[in-house]
C-alpha positions as CSV (number, residue, x, y, z in Angstrom):
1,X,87.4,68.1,59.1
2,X,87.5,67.6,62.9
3,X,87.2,69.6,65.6
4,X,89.2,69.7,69.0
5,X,90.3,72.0,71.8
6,X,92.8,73.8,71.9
7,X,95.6,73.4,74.1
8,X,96.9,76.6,76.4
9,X,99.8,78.6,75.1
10,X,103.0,76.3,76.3
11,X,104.9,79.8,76.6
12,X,102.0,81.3,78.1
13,X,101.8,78.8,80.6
14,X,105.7,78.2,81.6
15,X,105.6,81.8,82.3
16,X,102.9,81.8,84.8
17,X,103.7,79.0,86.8
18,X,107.8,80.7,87.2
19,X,105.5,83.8,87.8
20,X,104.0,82.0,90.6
21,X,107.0,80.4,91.9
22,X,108.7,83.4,92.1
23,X,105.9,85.2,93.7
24,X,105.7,82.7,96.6
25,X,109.5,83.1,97.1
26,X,109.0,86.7,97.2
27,X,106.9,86.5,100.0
28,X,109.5,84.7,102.1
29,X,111.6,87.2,101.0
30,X,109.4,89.9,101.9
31,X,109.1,88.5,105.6
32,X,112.6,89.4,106.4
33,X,113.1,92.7,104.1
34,X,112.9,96.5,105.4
35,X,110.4,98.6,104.1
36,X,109.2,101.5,106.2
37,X,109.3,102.7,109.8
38,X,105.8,103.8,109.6
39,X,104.9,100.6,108.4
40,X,104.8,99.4,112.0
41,X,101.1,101.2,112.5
42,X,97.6,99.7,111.1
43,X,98.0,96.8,109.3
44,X,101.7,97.9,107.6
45,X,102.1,99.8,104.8
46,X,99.3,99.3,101.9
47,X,100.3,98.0,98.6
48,X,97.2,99.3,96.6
49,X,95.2,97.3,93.8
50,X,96.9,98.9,90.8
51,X,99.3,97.4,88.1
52,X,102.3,98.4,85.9
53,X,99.6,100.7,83.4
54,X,97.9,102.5,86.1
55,X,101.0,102.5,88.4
56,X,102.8,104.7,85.4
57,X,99.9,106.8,85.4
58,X,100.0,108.2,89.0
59,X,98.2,105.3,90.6
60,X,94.6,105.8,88.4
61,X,92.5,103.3,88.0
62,X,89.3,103.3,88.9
63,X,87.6,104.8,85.7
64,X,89.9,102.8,82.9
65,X,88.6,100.4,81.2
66,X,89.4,98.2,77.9
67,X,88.0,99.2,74.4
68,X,87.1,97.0,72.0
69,X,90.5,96.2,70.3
70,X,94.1,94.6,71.7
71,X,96.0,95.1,73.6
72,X,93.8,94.4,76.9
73,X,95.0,94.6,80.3
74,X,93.5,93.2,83.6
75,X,92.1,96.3,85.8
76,X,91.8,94.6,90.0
77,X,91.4,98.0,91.3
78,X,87.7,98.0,89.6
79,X,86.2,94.6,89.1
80,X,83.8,96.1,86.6
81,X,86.4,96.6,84.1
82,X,86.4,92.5,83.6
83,X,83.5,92.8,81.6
84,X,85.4,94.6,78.6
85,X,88.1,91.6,78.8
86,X,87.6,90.6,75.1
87,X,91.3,87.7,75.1
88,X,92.2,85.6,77.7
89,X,95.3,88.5,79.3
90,X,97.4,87.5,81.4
91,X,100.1,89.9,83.7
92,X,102.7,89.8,86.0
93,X,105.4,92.1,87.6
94,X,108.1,92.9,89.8
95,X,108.5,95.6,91.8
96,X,111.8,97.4,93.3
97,X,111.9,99.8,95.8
98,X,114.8,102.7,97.1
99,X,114.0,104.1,100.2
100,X,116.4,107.1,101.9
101,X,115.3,107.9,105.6
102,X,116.6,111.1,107.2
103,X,116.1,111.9,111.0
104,X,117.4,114.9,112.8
105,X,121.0,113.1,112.7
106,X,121.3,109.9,110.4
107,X,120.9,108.6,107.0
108,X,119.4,105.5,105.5
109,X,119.2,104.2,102.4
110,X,116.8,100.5,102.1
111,X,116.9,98.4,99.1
112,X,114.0,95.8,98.3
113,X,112.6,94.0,95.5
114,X,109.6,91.4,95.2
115,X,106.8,90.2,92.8
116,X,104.2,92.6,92.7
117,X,101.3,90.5,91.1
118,X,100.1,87.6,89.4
119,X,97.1,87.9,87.4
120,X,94.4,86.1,84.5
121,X,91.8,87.3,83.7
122,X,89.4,86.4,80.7
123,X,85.9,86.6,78.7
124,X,83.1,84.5,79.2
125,X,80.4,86.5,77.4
126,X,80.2,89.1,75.7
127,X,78.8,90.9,78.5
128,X,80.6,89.3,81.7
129,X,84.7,89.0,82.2
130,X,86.5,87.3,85.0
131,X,90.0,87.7,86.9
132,X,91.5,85.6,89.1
133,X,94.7,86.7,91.0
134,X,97.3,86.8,93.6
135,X,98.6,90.4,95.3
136,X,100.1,91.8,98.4
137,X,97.6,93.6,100.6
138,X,100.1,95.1,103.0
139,X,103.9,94.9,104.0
140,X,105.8,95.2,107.4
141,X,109.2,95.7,107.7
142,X,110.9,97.8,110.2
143,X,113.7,98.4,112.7
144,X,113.5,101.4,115.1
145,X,115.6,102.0,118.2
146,X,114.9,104.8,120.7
147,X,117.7,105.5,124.1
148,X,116.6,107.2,126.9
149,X,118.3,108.0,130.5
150,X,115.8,107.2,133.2
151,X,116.5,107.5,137.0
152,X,118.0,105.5,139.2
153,X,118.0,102.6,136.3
154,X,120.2,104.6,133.7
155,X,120.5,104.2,129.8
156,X,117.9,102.4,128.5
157,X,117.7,101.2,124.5
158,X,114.2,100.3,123.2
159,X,114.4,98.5,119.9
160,X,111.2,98.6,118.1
161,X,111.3,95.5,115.1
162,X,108.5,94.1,112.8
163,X,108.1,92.0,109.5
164,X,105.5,90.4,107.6
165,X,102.5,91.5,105.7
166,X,99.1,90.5,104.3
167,X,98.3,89.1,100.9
168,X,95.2,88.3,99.1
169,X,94.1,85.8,97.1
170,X,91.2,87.3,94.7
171,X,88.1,85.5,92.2
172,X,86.7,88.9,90.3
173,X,83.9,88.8,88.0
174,X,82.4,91.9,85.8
175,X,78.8,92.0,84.5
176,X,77.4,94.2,82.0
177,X,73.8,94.0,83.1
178,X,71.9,96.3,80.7
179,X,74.0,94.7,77.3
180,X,71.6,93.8,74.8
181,X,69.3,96.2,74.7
182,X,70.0,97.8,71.2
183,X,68.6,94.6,69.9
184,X,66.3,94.1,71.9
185,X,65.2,97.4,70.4
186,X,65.7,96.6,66.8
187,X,63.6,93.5,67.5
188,X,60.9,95.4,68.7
189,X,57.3,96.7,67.3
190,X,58.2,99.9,68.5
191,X,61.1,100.4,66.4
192,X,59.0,98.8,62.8
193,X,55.9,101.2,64.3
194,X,58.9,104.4,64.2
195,X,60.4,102.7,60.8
196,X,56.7,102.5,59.2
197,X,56.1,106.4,60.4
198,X,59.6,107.0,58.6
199,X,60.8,108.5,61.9
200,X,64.0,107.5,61.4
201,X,65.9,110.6,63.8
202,X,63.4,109.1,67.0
203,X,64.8,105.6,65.8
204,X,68.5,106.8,66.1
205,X,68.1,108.8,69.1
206,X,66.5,105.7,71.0
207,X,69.2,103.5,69.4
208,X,72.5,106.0,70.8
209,X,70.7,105.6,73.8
210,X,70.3,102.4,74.5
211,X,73.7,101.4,73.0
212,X,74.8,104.3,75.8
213,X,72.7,102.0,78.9
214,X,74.5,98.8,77.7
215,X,78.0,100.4,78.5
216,X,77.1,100.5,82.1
217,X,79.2,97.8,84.2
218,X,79.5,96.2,87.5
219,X,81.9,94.3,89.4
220,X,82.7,92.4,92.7
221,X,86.1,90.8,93.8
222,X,86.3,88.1,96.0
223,X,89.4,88.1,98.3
224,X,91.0,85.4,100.6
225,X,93.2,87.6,102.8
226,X,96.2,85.4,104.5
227,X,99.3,86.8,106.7
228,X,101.6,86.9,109.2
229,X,102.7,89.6,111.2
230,X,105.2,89.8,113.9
231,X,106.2,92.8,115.8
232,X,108.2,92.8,118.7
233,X,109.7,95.1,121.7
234,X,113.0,94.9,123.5
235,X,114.4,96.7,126.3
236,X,117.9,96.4,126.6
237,X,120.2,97.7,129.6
238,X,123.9,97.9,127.9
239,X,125.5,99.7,131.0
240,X,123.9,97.8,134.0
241,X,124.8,94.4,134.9
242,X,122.2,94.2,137.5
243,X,119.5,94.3,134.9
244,X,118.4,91.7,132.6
245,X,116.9,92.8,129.2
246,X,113.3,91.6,128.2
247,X,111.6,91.1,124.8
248,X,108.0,91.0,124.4
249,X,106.7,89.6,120.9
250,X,103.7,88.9,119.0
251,X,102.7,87.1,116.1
252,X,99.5,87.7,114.5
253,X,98.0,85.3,112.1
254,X,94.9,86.3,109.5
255,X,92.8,84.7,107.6
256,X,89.6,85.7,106.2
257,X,87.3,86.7,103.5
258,X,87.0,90.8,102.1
259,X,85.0,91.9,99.4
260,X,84.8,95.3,97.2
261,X,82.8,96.4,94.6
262,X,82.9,98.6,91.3
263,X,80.6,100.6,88.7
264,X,82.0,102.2,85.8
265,X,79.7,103.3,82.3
266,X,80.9,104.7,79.4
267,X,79.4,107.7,76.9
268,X,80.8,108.5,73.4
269,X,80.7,111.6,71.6
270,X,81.0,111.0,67.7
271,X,80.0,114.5,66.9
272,X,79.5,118.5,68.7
273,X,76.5,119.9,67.3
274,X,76.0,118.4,64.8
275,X,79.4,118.0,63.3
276,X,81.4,114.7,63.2
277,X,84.7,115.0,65.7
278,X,87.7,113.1,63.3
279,X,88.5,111.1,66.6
280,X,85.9,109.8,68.7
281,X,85.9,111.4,72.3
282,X,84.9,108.4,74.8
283,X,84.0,109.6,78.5
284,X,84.7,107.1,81.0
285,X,83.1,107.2,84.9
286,X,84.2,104.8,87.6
287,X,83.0,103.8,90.9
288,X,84.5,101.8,94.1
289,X,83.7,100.5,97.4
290,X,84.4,98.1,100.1
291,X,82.7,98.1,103.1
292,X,84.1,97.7,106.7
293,X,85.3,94.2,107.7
294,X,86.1,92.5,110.4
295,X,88.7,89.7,109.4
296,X,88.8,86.6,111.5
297,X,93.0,86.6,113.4
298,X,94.9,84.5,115.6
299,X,97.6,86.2,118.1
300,X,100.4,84.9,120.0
301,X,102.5,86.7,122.8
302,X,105.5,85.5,124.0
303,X,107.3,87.5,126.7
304,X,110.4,87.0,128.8
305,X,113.9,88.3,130.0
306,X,117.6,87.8,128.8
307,X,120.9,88.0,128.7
308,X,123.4,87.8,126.9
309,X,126.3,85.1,127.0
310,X,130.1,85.9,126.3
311,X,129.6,84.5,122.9
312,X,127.1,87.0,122.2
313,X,123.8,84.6,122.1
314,X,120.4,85.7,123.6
315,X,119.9,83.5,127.1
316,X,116.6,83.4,128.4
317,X,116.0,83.4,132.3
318,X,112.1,84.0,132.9
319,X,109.3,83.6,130.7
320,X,106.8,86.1,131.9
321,X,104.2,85.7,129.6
322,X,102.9,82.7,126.8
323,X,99.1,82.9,125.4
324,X,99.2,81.2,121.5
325,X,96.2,81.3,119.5
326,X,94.0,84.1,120.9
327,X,90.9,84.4,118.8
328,X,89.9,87.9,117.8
329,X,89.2,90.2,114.7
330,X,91.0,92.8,112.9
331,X,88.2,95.7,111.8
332,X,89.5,97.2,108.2
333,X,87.7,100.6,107.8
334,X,85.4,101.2,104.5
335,X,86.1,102.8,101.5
336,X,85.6,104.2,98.5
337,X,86.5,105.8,95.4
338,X,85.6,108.0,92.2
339,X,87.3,108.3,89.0
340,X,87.0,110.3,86.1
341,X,88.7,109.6,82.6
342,X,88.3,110.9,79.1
343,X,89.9,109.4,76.0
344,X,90.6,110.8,72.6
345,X,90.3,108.0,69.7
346,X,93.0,105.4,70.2
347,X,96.2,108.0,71.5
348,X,95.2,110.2,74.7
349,X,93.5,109.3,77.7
350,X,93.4,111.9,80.7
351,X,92.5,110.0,84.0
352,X,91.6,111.3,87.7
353,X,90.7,109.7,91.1
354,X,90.1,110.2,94.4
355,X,89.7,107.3,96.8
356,X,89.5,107.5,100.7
357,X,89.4,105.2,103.6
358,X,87.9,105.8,107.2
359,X,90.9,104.1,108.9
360,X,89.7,106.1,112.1
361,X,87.7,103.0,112.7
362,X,90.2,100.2,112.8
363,X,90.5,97.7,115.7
364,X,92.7,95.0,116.0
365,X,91.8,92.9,118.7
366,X,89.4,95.6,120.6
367,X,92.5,97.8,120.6
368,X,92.6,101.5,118.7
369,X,95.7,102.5,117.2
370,X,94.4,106.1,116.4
371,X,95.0,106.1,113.3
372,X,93.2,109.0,110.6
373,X,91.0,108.9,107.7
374,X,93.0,108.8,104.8
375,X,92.7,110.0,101.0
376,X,94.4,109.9,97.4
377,X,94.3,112.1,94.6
378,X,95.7,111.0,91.1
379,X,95.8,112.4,88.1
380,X,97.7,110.6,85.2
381,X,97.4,110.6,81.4
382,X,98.9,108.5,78.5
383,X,99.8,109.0,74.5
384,X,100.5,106.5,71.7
385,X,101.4,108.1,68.7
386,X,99.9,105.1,66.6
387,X,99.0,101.8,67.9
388,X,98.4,99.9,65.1
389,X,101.0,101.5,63.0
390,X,103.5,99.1,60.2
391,X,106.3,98.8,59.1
392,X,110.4,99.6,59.7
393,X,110.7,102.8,61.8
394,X,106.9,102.7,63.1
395,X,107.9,101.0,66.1
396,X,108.3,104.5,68.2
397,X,104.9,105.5,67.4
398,X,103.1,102.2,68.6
399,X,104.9,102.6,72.6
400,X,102.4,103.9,75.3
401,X,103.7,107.0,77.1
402,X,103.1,107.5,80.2
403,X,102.9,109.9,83.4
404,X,101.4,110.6,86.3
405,X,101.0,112.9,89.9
406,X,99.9,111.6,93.3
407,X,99.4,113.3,96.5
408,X,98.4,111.3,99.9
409,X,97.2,112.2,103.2
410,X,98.0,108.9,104.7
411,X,96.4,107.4,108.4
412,X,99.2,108.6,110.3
413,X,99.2,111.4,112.6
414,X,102.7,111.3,114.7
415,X,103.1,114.2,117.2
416,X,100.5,116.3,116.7
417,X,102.0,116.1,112.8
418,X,99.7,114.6,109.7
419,X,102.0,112.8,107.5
420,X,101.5,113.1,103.8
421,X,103.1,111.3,100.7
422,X,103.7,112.7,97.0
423,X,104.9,111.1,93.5
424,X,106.1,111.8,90.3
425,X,105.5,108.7,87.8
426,X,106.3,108.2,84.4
427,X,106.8,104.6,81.8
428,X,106.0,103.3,78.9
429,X,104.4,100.6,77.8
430,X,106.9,98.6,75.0
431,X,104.8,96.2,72.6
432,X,107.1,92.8,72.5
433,X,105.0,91.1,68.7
434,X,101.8,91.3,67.5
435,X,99.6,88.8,65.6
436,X,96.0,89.9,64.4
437,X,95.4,86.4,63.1
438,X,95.9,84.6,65.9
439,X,95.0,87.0,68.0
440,X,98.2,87.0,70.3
441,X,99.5,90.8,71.6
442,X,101.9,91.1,74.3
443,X,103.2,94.6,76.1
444,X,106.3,95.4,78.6
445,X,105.0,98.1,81.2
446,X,108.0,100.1,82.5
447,X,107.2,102.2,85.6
448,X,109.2,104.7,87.7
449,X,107.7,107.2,90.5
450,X,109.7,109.4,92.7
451,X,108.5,111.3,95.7
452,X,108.6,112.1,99.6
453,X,106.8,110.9,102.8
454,X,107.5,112.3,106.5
455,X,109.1,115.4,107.5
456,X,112.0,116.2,109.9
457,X,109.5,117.8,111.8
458,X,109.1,117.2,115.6
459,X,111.8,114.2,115.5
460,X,109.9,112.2,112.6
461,X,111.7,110.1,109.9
462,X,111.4,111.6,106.0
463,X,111.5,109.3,103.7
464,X,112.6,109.9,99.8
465,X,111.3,106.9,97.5
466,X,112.3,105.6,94.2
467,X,110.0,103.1,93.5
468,X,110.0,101.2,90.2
469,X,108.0,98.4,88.6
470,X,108.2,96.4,85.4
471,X,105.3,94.4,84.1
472,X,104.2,92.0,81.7
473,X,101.0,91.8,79.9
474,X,99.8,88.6,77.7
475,X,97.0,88.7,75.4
476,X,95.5,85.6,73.6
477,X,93.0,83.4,72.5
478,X,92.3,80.5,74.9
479,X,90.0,77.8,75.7
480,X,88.1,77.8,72.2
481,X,87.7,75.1,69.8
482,X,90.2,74.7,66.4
483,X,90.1,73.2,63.2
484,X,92.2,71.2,61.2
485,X,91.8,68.5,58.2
């Protein structure tokens, strides 16, 4: 008999390298593609830490965690949660987004699709997990005009135009620092002293307990952030000849290092005084936090006045202004988040966060953009009938159902008006095969959330969203030795 190691799933494989060929087109794409008005404040519009699972679930995350048993998914929004990664899991998705803004007097409607991540993640002890990924941070995209009649010049439009965004490159590891002690314990003289003595209920109660300490976890992702973001202004004079137009632009340029942090710990309930429950209730508390950073950037302003020709190309006359590569930082504020989650045996599991940034604090090169602390609630839950269930007609009872609520109070505070952002969410999660003896599970994760941001309040845009994403999540055995005669 011989031994050798096993090669990586071929299918596996093929689908993450088009994963990440697709995902680096997407971020051309993403350069040029509308997204949001608002998205022209801060850093652009956040894209959160969350996949397909947790997205169905109203954005929750923080607090879930794998058990024990397939099918695993990868968790970036707490690092912790590697630690429970028990086959190598891979995932990917794609995201589409409908967006319908309403002003005072005009309609709308934005279309956009990209990849949303790109993610591995697998066990290297018992008690420690790693992930290694690619996600968007933020996304810019924006086209904004504003007329106004000033004296003694006349009309005046002022286009306001932006793309870009921020992405992050991430290396995650989860430890389980505390795992081992219930043998430790069993190993012990303490426990042959309390075996001896016949005090077997002091035995057990130490044992639940120290099985309980070993479910505590802790995580850390490291994050290469990398981006472009251009924004520029124009002032153009359509009824006076006299007048040439300007443009002012910049371009700004990170690249740096961010890290965040995660907790979570675990507590099972087998029985209520005294009696055994039929399904075990598990109680799952999670923990996240990222302190302020100040990222390394690079900004270039180019500025100068035009007109334009009878073919209808921009002509430039003067060049009033070109600095490239201006050294400075970009300060992104701290936060932190809680979550709560309980689950029911192997069908319900209830989940809540809360998670908050001090945006209050950002800078971007030594400049405010008064921006407002922000905060998110969640709640989501999720049912499966039967996961492990056989046979013809079964198939119903092993899909995940999910659904979710999320409310927002987001950084922005436009005219004396807060702006705040609520969704509906709802998917499922659609098992694609299953083999127990080779240990290869894979899931489809459909995800749809509806909801509002804005008001037509004070001249500000609403916007309504449909935003949908589909995912793919890839359990299997990797990287372990086979054998063959």
């Amino acid at each position: 008999m011989k031994n050798r190691k096993s090669s990586i799933n071929t299918l596996a494989s093929k689908l993450l390298l088009l994963a990440l060929f697709c995902f680096t087109q997407s971020l051309s794409i993403a350069q040029v593609a509308n997204s949001s008005p608002y998205s022209r404040y801060g850093i652009g519009d956040l894209s959160g830490r969350g996949f397909a699972q947790g997205f169905a679930m109203g954005g929750t995350n923080i607090a879930l965690q794998n058990d024990s048993t397939p099918i695993f998914f990868i968790n970036s929004g707490n690092p912790a949660s590697y630690s429970n990664i028990r086959l190598t899991t891979a995932e990917l998705g794609q995201k589409f987004n409908r967006i319908k803004l309403q002003s005072s007097g005009a309609e709308k409607i934005i279309n956009n699709a990209s990849l949303a991540y790109l993610s591995l993640a697998f066990p290297i002890k018992k008690w420690w997990g790693a992930s290694i990924g690619l996600i968007p941070y933020s996304s810019v995209g924006y086209k904004v005009s504003d007329h106004q009649e000033i004296n003694n010049i006349g009309g005046v439009d002022f286009l306001y135009e932006g793309y870009g965004g921020v992405n992050q490159v991430y290396f995650g590891n989860g430890f389980k620092p505390l795992f081992g002690l219930p043998q430790q314990f069993l190993n012990s003289k303490r426990f042959n002293r309390l075996k001896e003595e016949k005090k077997f209920a002091k035995n057990n109660q130490i044992l639940r307990r120290k099985k309980s300490l070993q479910s505590l976890a802790l995580g850390l992702n490291a994050s290469y952030m990398f981006g472009n973001i251009d924004n520029v202004r124009r002032s153009v004079f359509p009824f006076n000849s006299s007048a040439f137009n300007a443009r002012a632009g910049t371009i700004t340029r990170i690249g740096d290092f961010n890290f965040d942090y995660g907790a979570q710990y675990s507590y099972g309930i087998d029985s209520i005084k005294g009696r055994n429950l039929k399904e075990k209730v598990k109680l799952l508390l999670g923990a996240t936090f990222s302190t302020q950073t100040n990222m390394t950037a690079k900004i270039d302003s180019l500025s100068y006045t035009y007109f334009i020709n009878s073919l209808g190309y921009e002509v430039g006359k003067d060049t009033i202004q070109n600095i490239q590569g201006v050294k400075g930082e970009i300060q992104l504020p701290l936060s932190y988040g809680f979550g709560l989650a309980i689950k029911k045996g192997d069908k319900w599991l209830i989940a809540g966060d809360f998670a908050a940034q001090q945006w209050s604090t950002y800078k971007a090169f030594n400049k405010t953009q008064d921006l407002k602390n922000s905060f998110r609630v969640s709640l989501g839950t999720q049912y499966v009938p039967n996961s492990k269930a056989n046979g013809k007609g079964n198939y119903l009872k092993r899909i995940y159902y999910r659904a979710g609520l999320r409310y927002s109070q987001t950084m922005l505070e436009l005219k004396n008006t807060s702006l705040t952002e609520y969704g509906f969410s709802f998917g499922l999660g659609l098992p694609v095969g299953r083999s127990f003896l080779l240990q290869n599970f894979s899931l489809v994760n459909i995800g749809i959330e509806i909801g509002n941001r804005g008001t037509l309040s004070n001249g500000l845009i609403k916007e309504q969203f449909l935003r949908a994403t589909i995912g793919f999540t890839i359990n299997d055995r990797w990287f372990v030795k086979s054998k063959f005669d």
